[in-house]
Every structure is written in C-alpha cells, then in structure tokens.
C-alpha positions in Angstrom: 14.5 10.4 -13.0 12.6 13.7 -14.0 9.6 13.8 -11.7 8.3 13.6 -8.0 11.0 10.8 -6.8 14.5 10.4 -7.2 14.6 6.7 -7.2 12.1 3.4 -6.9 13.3 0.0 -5.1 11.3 -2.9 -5.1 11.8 -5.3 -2.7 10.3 -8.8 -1.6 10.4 -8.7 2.1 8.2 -11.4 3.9 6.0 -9.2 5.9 4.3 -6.2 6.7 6.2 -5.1 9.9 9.9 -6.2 8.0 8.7 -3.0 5.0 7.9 -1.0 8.4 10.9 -1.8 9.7 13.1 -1.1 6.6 11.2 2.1 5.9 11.8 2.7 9.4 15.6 2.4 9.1 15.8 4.1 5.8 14.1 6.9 6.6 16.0 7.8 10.4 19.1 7.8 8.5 18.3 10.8 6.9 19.2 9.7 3.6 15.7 10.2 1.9 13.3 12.8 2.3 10.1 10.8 1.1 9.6 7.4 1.4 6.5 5.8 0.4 5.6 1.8 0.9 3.4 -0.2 -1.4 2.3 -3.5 -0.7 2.0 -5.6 -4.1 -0.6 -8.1 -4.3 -0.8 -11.5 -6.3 -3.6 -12.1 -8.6 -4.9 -14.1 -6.4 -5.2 -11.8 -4.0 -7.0 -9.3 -6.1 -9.3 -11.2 -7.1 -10.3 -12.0 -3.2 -10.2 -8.6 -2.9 -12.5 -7.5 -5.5 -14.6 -10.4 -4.6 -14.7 -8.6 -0.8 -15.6 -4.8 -2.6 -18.3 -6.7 -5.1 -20.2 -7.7 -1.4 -19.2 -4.8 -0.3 -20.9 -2.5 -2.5 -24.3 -4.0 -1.9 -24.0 -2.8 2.0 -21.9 0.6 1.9 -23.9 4.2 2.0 -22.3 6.8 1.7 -21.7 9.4 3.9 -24.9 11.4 5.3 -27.3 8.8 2.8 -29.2 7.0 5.2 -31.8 4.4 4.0 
C-alpha cells in the first residue's frame, strides 16, 4: 500500500479486551510499529448511537458557554 500503513486486518473478535489483548500481543512483538484498533458497529448500533448524540445535543455547551 502507498500511504500512512503498510497493511489493514479486519478481524471479528468477540470483545473489547480480546482486540486489547491481540493489539497487545501484536504490538510487544515488535513486529509493527503502529497499530491502531477500530471497533465496527452494526446498524443497529448506530442508530442507538445517534439516537444517544440527537438527546445529547439538546443538553451539551460547549466549553466556557455557560447558560
């Protein structure tokens, strides 16, 4: 690949501290110099999640902006 990374693998690992863990091992063996994990979501999720930011919105301030 021409760019910022060498190489992508996508893997379906069934939690959270498993892609820690892999990362983990990966990453003390020296073999890669960057490693970034991504957690995927279904479209399920996204829409929960964008349902959560949608009532969200209507509470956050921003920094220094008090009411």
């Amino acid at each position: 690949m021409l760019g910022a990374y060498d190489g992508i693998v996508v893997a379906d690992l069934p939690d959270l501290v498993s892609a820690a863990a892999v990362s983990i091992a990966v990453t003390s063996a020296g073999t890669f110099k960057h490693v970034e994990t991504h957690e995927l979501f279904t479209q399920q999720q996204l829409g929960h999640a964008l349902e959560k930011a949608k009532n969200l919105t209507q509470v956050y301030q921003l920094p220094g902006q008090q009411s």
